[in-house]
C-alpha positions in Angstrom: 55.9 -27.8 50.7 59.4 -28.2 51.3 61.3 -31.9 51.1 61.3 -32.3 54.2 57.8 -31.5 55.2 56.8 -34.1 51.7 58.8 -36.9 53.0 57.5 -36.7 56.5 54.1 -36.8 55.5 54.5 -39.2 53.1 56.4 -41.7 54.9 53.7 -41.1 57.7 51.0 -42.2 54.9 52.9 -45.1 54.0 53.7 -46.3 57.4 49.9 -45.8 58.1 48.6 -47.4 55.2 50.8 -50.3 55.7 49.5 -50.8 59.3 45.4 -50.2 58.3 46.0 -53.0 55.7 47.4 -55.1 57.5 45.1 -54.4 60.7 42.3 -56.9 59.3 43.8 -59.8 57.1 41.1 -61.8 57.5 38.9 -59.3 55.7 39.8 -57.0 53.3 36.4 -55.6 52.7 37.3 -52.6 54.1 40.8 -51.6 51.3 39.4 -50.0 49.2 40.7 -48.6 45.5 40.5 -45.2 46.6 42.6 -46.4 49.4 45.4 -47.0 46.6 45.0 -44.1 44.6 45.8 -42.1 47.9 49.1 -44.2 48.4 49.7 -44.1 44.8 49.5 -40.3 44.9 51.9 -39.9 47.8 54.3 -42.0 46.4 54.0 -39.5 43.0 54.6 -36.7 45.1 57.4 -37.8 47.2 59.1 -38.8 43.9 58.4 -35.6 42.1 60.1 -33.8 45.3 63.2 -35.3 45.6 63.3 -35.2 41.5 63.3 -31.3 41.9 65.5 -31.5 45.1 67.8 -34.3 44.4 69.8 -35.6 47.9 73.4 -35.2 47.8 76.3 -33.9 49.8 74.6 -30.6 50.4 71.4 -31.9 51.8 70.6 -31.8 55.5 71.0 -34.8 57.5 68.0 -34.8 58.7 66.4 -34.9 55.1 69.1 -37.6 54.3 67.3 -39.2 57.2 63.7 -38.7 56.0 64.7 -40.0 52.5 66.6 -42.9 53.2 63.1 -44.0 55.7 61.2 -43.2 52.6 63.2 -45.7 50.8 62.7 -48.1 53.6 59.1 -47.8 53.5 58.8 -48.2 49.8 60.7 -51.7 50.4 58.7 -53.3 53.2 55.7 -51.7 51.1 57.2 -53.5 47.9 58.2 -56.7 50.6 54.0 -56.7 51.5 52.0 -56.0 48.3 52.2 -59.4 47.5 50.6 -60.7 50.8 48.1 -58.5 50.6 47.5 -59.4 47.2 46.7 -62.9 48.4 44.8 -61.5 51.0 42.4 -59.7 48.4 42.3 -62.9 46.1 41.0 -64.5 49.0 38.6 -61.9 49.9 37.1 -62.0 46.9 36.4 -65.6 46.5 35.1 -65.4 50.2 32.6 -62.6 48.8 31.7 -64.8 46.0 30.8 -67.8 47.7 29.1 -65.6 50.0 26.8 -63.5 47.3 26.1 -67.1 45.5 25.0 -68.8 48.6 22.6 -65.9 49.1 21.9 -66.0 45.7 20.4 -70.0 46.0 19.2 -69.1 49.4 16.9 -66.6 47.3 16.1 -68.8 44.0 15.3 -71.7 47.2 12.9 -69.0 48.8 11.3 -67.4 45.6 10.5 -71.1 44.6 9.0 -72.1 47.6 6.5 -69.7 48.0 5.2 -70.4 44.6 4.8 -74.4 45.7 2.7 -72.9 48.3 
């Protein structure tokens, strides 16, 4: 893949992932890790491209273009991992207090059938 074609695509992965995170903020159920590792992995790979083909006086402007919305994307990506950090801290202490209420709902149950 050329640098162009990398950075389009990855920008366009970024730019997606941004918006399905922060499609559902009241439940991050649906993020998951595998989720990351496919951002994380595009980020590697549009990193490793423009290592190999650095920009500079002789690069196109439209992959000056394409880079400098790859750095963009990175920052507003850098500007929101801490929201959505919240917003899986929260997530998880909703699904906590969710499995031990059904836990108690269970112990309540299993007990009362054995008062019966």
């Amino acid at each position: 893949m050329d640098t162009l074609t990398t950075l389009e695509h990855v920008n366009g992965s970024l730019r997606s992932a941004m918006l399905r995170f922060r499609s559902d903020q009241k439940n991050c159920s649906t993020i998951t890790a595998h989720d990351f590792a496919g951002l994380l992995s595009e980020i590697l790979s549009a990193a490793e491209c423009l290592r190999l083909q650095p920009i500079d006086s002789g690069t196109s402007e439209v992959v000056r273009q394409a880079a400098l919305d790859y750095r963009g994307n990175l920052e507003k990506l850098r500007d929101f991992l801490p929201e959505l950090h919240s917003n899986l801290l929260a997530e998880k202490s909703r699904l906590e207090a969710a499995q031990a209420h059904v836990s108690a709902a269970s112990a309540w149950a299993r007990s009362s059938t054995k008062t019966l």
